[in-house]
PQR file of N, CA, C, O and H, with PARSE charges and radii, in Angstrom:
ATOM      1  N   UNK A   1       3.776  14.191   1.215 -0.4000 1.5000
ATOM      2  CA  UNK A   1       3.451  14.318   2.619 -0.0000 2.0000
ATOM      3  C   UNK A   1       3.051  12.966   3.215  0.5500 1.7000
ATOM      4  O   UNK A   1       2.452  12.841   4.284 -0.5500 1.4000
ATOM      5  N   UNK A   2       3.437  11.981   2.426 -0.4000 1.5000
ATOM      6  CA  UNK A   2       3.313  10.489   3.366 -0.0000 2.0000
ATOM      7  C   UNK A   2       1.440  10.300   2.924  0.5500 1.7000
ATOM      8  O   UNK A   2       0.828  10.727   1.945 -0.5500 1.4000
ATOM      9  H   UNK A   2       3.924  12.083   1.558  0.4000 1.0000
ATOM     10  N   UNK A   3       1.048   9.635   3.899 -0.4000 1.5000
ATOM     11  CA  UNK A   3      -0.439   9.063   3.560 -0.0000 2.0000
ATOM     12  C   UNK A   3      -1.445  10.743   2.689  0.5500 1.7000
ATOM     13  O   UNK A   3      -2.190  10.532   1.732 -0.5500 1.4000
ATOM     14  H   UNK A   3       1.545   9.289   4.695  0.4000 1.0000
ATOM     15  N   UNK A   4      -1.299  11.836   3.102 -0.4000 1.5000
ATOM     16  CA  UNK A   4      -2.285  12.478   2.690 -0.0000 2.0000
ATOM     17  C   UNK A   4      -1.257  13.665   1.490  0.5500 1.7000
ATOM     18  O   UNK A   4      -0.103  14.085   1.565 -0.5500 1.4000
ATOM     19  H   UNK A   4      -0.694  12.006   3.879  0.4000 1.0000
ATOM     20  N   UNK A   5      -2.530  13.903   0.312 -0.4000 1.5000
ATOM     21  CA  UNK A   5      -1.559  15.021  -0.832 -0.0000 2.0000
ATOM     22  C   UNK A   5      -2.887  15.877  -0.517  0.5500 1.7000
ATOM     23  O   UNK A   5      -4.049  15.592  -0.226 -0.5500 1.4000
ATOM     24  H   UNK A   5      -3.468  13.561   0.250  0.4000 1.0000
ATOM     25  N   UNK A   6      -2.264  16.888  -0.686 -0.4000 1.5000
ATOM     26  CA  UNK A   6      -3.341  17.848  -0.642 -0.0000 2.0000
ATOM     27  C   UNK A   6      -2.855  18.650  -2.366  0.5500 1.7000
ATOM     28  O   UNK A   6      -1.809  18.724  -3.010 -0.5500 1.4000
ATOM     29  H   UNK A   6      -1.321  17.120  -0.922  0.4000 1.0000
ATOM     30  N   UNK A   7      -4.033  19.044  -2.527 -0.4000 1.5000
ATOM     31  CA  UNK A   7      -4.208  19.895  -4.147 -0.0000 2.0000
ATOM     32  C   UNK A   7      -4.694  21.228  -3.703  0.5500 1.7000
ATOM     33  O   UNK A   7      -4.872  21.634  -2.555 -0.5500 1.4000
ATOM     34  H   UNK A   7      -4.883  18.984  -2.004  0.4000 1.0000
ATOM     35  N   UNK A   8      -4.805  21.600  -4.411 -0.4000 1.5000
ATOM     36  CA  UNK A   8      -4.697  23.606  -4.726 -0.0000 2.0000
ATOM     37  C   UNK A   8      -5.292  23.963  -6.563  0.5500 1.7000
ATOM     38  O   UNK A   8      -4.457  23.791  -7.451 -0.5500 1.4000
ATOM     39  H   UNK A   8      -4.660  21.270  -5.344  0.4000 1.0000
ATOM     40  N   UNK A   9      -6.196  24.263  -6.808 -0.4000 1.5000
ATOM     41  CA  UNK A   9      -6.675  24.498  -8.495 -0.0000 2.0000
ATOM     42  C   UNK A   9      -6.749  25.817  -8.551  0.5500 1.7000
ATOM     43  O   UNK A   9      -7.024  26.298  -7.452 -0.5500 1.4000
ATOM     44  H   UNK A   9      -6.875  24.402  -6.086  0.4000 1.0000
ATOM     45  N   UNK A  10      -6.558  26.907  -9.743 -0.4000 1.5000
ATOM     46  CA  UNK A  10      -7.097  27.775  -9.810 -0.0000 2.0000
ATOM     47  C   UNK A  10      -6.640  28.039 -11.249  0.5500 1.7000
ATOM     48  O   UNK A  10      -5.543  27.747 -11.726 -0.5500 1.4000
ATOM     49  H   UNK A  10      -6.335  26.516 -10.637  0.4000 1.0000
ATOM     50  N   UNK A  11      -8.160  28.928 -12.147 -0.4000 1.5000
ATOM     51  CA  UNK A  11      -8.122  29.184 -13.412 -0.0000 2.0000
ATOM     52  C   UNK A  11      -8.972  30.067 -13.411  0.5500 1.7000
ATOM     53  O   UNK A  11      -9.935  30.315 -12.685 -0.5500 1.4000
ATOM     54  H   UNK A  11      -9.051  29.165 -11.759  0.4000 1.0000
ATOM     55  N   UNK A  12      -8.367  30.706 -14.631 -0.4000 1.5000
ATOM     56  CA  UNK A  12     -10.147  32.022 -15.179 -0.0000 2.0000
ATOM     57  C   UNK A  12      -9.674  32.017 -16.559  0.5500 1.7000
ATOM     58  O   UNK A  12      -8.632  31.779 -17.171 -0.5500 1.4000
ATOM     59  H   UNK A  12      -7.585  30.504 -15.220  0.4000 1.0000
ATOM     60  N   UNK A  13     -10.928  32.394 -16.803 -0.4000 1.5000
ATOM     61  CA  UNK A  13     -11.337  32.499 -18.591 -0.0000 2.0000
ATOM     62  C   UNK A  13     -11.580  34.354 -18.608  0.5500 1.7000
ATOM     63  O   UNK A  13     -12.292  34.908 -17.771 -0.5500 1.4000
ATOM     64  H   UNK A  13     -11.774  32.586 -16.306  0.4000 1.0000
ATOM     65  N   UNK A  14     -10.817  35.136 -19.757 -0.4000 1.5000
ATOM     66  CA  UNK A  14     -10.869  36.335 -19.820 -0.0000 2.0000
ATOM     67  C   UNK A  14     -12.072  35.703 -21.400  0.5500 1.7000
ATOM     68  O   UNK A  14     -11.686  35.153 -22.432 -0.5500 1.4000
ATOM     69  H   UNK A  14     -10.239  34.686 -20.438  0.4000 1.0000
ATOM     70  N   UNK A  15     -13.077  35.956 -21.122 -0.4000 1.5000
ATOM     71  CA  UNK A  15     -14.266  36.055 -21.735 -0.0000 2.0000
ATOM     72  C   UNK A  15     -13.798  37.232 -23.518  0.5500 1.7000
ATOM     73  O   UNK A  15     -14.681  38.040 -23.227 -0.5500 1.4000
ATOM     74  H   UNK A  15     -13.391  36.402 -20.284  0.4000 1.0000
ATOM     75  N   UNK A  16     -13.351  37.681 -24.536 -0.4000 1.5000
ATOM     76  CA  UNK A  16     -13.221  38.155 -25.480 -0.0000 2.0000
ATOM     77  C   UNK A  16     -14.544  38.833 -26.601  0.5500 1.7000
ATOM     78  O   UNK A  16     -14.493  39.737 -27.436 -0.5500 1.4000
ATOM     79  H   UNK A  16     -12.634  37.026 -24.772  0.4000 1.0000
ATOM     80  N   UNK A  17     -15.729  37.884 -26.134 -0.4000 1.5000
ATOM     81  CA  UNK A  17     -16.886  38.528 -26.808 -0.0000 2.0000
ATOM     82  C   UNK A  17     -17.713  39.719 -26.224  0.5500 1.7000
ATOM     83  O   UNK A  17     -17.416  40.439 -25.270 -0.5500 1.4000
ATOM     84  H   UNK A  17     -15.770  37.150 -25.455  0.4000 1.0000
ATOM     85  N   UNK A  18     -18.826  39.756 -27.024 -0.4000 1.5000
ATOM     86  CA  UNK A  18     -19.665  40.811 -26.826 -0.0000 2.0000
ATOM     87  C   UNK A  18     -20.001  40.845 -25.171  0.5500 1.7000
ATOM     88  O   UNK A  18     -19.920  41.747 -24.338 -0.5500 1.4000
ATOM     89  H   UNK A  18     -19.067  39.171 -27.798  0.4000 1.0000
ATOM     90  N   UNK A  19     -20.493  39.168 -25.080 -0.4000 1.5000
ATOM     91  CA  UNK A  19     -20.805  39.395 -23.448 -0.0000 2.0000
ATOM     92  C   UNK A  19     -20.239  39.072 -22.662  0.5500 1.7000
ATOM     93  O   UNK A  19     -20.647  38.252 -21.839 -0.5500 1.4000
ATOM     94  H   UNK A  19     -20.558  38.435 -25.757  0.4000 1.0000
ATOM     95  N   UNK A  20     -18.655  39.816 -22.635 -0.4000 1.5000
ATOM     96  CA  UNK A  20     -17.977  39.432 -21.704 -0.0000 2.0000
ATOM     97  C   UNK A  20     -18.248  38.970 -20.485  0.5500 1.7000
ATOM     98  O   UNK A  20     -18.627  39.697 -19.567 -0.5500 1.4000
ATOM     99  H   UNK A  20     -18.324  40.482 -23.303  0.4000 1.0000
ATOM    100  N   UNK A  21     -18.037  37.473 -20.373 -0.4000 1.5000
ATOM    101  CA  UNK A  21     -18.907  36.878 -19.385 -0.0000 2.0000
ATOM    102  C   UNK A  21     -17.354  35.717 -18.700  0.5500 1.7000
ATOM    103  O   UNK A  21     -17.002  34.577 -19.003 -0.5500 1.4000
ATOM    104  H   UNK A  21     -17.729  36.882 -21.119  0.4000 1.0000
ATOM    105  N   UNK A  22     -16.751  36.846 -17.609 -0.4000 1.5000
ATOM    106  CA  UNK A  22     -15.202  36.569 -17.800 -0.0000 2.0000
ATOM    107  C   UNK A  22     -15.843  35.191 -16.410  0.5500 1.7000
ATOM    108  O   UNK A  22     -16.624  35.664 -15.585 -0.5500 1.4000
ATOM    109  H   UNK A  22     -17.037  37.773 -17.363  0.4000 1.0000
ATOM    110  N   UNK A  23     -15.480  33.592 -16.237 -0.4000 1.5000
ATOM    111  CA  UNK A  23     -15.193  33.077 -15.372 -0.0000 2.0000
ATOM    112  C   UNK A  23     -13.922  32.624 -14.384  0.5500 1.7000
ATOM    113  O   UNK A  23     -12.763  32.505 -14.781 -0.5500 1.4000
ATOM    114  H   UNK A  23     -14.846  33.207 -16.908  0.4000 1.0000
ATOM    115  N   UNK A  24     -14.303  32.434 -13.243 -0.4000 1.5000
ATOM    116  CA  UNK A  24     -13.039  32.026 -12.116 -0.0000 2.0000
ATOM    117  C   UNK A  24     -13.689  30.998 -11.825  0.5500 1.7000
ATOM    118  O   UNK A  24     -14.907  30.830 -11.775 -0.5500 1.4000
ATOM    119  H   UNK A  24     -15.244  32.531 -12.920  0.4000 1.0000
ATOM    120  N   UNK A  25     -12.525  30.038 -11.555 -0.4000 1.5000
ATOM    121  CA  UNK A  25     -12.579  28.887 -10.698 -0.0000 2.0000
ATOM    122  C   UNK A  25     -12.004  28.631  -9.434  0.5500 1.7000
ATOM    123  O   UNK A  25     -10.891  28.771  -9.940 -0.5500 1.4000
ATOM    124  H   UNK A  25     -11.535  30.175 -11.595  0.4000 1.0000
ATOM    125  N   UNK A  26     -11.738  28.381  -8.237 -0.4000 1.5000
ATOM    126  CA  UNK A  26     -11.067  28.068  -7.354 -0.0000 2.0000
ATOM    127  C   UNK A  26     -11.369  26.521  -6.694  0.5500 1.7000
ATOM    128  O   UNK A  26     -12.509  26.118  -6.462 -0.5500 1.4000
ATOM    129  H   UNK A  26     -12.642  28.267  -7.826  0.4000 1.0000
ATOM    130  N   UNK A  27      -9.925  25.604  -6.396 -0.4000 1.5000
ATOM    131  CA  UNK A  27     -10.230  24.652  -5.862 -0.0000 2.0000
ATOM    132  C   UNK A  27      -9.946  23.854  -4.972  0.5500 1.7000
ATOM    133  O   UNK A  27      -8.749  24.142  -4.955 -0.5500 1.4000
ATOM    134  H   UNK A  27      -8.999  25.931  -6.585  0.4000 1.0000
ATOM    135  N   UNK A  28     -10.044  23.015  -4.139 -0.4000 1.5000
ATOM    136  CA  UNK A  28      -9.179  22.573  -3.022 -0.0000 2.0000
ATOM    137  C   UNK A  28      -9.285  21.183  -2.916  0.5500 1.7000
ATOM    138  O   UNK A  28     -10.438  20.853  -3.194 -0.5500 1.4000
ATOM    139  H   UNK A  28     -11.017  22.782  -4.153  0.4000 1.0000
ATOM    140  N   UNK A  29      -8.443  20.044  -2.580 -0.4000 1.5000
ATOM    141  CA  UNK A  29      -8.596  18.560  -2.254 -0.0000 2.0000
ATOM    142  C   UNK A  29      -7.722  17.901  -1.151  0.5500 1.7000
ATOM    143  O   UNK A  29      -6.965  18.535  -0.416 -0.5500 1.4000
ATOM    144  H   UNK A  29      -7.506  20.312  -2.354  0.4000 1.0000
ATOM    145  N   UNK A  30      -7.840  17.073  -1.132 -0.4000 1.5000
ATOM    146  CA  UNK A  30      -7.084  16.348  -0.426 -0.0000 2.0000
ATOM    147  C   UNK A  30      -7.455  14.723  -0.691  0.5500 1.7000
ATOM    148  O   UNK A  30      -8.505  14.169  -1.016 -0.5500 1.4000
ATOM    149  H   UNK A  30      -8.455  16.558  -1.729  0.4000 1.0000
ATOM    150  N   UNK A  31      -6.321  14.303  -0.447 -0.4000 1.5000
ATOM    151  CA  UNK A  31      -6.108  12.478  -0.670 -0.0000 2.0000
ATOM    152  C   UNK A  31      -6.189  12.119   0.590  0.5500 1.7000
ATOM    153  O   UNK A  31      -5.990  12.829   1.576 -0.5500 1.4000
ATOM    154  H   UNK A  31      -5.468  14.753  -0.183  0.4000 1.0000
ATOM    155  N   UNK A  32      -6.508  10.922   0.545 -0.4000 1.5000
ATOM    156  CA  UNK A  32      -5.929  10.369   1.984 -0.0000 2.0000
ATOM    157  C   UNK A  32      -5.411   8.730   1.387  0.5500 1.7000
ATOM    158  O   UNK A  32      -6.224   7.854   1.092 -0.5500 1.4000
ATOM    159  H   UNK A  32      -6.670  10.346  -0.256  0.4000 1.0000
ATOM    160  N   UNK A  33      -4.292   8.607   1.317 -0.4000 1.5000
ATOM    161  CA  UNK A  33      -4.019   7.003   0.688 -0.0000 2.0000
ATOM    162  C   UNK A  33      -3.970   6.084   1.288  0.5500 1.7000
ATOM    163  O   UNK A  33      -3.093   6.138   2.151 -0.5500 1.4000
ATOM    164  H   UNK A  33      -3.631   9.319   1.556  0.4000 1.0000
ATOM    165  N   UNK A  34      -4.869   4.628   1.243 -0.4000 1.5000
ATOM    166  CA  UNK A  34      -5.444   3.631   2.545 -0.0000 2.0000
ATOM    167  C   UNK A  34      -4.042   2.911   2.092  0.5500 1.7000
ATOM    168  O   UNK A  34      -3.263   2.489   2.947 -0.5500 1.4000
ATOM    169  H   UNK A  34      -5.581   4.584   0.542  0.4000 1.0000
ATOM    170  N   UNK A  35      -3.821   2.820   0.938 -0.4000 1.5000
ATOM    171  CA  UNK A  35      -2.816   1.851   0.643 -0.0000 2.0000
ATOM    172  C   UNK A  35      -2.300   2.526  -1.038  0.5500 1.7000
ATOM    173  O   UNK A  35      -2.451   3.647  -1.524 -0.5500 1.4000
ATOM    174  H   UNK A  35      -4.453   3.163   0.244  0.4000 1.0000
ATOM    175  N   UNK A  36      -1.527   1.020  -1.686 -0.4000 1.5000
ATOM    176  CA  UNK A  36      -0.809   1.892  -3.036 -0.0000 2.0000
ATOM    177  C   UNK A  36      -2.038   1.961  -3.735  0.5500 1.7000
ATOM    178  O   UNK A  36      -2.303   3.148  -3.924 -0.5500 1.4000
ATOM    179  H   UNK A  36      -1.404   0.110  -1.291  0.4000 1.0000
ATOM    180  N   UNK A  37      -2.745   1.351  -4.116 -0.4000 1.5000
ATOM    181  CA  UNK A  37      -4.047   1.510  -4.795 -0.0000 2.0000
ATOM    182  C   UNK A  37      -5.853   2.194  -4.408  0.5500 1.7000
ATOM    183  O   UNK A  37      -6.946   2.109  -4.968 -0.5500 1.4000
ATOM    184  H   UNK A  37      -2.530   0.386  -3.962  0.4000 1.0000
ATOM    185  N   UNK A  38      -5.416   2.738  -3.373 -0.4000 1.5000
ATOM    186  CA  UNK A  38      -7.135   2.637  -2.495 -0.0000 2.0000
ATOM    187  C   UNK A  38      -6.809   3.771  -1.752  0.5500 1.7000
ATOM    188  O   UNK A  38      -6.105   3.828  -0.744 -0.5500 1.4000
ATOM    189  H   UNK A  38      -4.528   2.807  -2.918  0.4000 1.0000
ATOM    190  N   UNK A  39      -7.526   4.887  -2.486 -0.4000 1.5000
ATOM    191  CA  UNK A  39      -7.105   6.136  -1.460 -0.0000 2.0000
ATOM    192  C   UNK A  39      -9.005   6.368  -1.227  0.5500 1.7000
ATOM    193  O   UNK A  39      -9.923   5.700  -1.701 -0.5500 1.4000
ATOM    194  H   UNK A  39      -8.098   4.841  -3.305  0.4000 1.0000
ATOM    195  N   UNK A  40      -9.055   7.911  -0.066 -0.4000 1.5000
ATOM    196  CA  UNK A  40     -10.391   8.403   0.087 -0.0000 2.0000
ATOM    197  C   UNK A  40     -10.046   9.584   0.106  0.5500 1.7000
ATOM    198  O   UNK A  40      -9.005  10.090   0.526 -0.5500 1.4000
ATOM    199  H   UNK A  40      -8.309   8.454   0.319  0.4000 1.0000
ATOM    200  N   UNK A  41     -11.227  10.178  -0.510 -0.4000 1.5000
ATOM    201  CA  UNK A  41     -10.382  12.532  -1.138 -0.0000 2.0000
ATOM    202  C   UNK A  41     -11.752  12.889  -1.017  0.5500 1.7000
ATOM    203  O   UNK A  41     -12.802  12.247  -1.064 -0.5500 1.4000
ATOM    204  H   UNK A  41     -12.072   9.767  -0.851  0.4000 1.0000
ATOM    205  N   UNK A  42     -11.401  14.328  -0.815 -0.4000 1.5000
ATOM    206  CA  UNK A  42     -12.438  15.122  -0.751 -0.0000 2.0000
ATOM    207  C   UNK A  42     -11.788  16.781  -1.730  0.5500 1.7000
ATOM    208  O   UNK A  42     -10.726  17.398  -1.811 -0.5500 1.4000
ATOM    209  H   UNK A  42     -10.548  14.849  -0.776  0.4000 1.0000
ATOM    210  N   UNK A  43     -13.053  16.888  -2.242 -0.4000 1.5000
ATOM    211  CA  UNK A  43     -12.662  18.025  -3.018 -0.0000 2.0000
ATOM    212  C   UNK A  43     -13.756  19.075  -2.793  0.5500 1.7000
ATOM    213  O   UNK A  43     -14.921  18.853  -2.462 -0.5500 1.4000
ATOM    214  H   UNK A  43     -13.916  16.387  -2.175  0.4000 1.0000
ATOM    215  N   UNK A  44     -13.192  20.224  -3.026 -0.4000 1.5000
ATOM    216  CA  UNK A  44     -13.882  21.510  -2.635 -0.0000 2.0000
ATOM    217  C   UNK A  44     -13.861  22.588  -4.251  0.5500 1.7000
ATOM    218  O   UNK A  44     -12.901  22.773  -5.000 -0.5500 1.4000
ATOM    219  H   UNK A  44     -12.246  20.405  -3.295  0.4000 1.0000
ATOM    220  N   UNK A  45     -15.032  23.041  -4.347 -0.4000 1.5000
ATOM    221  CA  UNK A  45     -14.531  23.788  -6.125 -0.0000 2.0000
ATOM    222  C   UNK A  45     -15.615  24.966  -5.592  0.5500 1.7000
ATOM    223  O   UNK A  45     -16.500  24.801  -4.752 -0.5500 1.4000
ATOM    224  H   UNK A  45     -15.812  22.891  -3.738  0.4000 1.0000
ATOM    225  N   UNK A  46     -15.297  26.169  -6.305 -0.4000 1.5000
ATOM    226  CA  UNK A  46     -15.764  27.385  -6.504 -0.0000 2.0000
ATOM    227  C   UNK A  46     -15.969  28.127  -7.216  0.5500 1.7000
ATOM    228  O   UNK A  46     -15.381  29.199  -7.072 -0.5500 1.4000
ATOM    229  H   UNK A  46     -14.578  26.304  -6.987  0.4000 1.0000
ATOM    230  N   UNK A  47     -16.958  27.957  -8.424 -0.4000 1.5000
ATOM    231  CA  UNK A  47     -17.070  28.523  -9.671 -0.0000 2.0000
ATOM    232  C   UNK A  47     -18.067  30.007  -9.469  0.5500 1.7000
ATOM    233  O   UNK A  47     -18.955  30.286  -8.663 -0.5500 1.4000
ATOM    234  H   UNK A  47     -17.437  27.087  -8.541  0.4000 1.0000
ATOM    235  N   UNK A  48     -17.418  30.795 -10.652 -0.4000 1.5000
ATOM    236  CA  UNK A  48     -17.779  31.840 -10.620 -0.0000 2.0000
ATOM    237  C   UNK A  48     -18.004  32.186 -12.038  0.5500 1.7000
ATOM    238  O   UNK A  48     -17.067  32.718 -12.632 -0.5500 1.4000
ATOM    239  H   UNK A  48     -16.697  30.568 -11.307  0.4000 1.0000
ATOM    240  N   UNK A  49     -18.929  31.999 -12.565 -0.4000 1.5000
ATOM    241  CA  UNK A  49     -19.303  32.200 -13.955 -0.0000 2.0000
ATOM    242  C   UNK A  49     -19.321  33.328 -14.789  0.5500 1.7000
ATOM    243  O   UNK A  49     -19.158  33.441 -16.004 -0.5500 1.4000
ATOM    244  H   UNK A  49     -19.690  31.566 -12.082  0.4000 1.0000
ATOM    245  N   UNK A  50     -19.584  34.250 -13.780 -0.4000 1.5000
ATOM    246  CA  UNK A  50     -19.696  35.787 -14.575 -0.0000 2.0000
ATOM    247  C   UNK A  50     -19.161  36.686 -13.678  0.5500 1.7000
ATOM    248  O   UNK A  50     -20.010  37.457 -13.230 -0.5500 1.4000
ATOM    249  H   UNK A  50     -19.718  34.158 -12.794  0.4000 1.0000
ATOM    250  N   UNK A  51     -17.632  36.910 -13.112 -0.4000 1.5000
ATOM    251  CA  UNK A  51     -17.020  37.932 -13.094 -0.0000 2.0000
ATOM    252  C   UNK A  51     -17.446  39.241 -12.967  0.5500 1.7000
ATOM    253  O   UNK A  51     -17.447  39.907 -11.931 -0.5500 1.4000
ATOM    254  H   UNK A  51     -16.942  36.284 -13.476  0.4000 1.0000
ATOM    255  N   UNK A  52     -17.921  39.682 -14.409 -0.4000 1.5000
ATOM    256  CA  UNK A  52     -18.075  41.133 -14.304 -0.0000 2.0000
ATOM    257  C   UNK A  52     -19.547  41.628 -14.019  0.5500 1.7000
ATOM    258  O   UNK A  52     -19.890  42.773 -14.316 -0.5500 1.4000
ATOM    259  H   UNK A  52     -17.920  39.141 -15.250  0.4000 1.0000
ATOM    260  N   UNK A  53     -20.408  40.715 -13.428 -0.4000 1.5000
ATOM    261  CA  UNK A  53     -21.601  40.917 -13.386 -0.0000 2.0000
ATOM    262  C   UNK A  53     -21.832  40.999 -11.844  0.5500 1.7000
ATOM    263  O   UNK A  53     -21.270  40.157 -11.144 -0.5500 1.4000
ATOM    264  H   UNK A  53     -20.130  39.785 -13.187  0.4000 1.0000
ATOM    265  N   UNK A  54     -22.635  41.974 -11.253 -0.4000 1.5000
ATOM    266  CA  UNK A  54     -23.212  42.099  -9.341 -0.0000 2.0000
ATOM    267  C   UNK A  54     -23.753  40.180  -9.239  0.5500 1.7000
ATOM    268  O   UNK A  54     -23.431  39.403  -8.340 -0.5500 1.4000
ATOM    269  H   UNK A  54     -23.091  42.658 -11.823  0.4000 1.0000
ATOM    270  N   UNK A  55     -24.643  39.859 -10.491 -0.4000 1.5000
ATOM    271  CA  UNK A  55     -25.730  38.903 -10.248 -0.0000 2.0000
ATOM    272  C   UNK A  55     -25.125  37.596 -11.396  0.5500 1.7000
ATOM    273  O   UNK A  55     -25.808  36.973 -12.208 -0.5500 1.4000
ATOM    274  H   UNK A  55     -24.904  40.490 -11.221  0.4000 1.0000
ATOM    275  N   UNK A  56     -23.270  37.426 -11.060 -0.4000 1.5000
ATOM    276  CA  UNK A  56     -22.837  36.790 -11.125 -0.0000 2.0000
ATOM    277  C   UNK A  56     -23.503  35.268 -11.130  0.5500 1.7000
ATOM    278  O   UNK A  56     -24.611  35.438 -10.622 -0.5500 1.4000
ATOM    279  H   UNK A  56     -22.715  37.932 -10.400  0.4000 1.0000
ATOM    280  N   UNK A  57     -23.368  33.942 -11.442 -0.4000 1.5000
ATOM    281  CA  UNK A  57     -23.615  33.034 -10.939 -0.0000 2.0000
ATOM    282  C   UNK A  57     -22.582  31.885 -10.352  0.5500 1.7000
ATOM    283  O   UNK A  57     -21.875  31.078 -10.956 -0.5500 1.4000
ATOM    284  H   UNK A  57     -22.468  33.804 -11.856  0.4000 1.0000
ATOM    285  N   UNK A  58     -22.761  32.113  -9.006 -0.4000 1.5000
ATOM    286  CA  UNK A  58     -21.834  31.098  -8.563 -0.0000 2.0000
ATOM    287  C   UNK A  58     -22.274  30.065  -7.690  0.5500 1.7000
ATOM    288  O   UNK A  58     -23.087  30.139  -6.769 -0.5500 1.4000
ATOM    289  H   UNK A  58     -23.336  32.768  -8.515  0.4000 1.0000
ATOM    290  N   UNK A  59     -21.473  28.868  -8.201 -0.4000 1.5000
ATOM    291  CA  UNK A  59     -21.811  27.550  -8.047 -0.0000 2.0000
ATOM    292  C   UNK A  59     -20.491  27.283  -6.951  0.5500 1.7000
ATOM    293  O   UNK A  59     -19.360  27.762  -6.871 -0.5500 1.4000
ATOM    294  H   UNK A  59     -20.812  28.808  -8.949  0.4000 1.0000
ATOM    295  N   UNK A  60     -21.393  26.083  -6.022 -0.4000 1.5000
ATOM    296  CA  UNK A  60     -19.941  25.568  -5.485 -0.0000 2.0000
ATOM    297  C   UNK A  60     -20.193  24.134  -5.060  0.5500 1.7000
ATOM    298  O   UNK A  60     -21.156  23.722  -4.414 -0.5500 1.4000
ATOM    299  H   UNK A  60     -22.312  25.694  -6.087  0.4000 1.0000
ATOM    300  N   UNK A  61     -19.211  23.477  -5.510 -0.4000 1.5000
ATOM    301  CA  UNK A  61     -19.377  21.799  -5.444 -0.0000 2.0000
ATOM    302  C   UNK A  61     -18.538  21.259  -4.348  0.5500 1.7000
ATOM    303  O   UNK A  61     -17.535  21.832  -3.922 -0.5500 1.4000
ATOM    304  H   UNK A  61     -18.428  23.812  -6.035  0.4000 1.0000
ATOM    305  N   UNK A  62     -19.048  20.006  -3.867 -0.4000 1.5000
ATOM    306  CA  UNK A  62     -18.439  19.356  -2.688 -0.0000 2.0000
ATOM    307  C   UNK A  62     -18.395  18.002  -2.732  0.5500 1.7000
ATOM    308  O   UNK A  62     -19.465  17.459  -2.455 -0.5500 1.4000
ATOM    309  H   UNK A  62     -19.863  19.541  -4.213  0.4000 1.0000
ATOM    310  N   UNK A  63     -17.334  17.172  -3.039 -0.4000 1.5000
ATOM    311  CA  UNK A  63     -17.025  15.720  -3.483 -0.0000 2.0000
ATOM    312  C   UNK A  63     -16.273  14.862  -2.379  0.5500 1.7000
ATOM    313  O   UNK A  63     -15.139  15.136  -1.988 -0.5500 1.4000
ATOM    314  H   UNK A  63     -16.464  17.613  -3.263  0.4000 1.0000
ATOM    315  N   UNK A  64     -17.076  13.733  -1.895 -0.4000 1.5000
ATOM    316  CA  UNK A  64     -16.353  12.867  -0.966 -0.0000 2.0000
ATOM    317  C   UNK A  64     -16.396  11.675  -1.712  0.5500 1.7000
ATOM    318  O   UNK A  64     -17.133  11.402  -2.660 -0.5500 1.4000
ATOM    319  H   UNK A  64     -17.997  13.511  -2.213  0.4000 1.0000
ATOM    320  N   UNK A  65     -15.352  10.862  -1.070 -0.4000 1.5000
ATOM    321  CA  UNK A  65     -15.530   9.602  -2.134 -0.0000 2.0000
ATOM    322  C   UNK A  65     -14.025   8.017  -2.060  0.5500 1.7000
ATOM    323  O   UNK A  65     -12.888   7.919  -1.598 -0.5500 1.4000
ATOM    324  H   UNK A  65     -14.754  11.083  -0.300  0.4000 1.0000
ATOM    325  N   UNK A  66     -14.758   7.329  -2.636 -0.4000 1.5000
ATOM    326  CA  UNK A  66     -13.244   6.517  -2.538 -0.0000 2.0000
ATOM    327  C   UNK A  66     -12.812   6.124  -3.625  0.5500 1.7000
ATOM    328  O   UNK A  66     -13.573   5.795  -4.534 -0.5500 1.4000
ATOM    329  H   UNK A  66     -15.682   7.408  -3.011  0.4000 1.0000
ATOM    330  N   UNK A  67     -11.459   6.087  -3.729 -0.4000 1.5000
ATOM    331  CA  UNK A  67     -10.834   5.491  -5.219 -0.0000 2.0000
ATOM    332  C   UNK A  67     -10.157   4.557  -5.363  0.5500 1.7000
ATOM    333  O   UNK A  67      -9.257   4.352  -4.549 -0.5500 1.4000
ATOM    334  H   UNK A  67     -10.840   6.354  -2.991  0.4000 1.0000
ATOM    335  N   UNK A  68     -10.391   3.589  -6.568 -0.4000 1.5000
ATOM    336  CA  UNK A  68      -8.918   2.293  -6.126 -0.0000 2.0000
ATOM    337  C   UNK A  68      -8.643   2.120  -7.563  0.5500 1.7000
ATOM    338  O   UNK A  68      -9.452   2.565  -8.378 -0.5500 1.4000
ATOM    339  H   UNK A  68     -11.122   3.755  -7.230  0.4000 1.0000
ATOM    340  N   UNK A  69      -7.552   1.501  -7.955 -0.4000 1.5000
ATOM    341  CA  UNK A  69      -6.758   1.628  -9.241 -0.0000 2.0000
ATOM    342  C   UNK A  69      -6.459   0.125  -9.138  0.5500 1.7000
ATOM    343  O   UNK A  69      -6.297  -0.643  -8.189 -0.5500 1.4000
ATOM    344  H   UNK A  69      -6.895   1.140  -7.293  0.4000 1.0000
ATOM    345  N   UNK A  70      -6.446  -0.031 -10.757 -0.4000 1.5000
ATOM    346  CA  UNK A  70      -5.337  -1.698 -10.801 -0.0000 2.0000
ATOM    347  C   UNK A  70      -4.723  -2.020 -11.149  0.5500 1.7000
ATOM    348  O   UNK A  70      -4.365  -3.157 -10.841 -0.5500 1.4000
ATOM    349  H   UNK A  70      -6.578   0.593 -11.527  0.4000 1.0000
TER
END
């Protein structure tokens, strides 16, 4: 898409033990590229640790930032 990529994540863990403690993830980003080496992104994540539980624990993270490569 030219200067900006956008990302899309998603995973879950089917939990197999006693405490089935099944997690989801969901995620979202975006690039923005200043140049070939020097971009600025932001990412969005949505964890969900316990699935099968009302009192689930879910976390959700929020990342701004800049990157450069050499």
């Amino acid at each position: 898409m030219g200067q900006v990529d956008l990302l899309v994540n998603a995973a879950k863990v089917d939990d197999k033990s006693t405490v089935n403690a099944d997690r989801k993830l969901t995620g979202l980003g975006a690039n923005y590229n200043l140049s070939k080496t020097t971009r600025a992104y932001y990412r969005y994540d949505k964890i969900n640790y316990n699935t099968n539980s009302t009192s689930g624990i879910n976390q959700t993270r929020n990342a701004v930032g800049l990157s450069m490569s050499f």
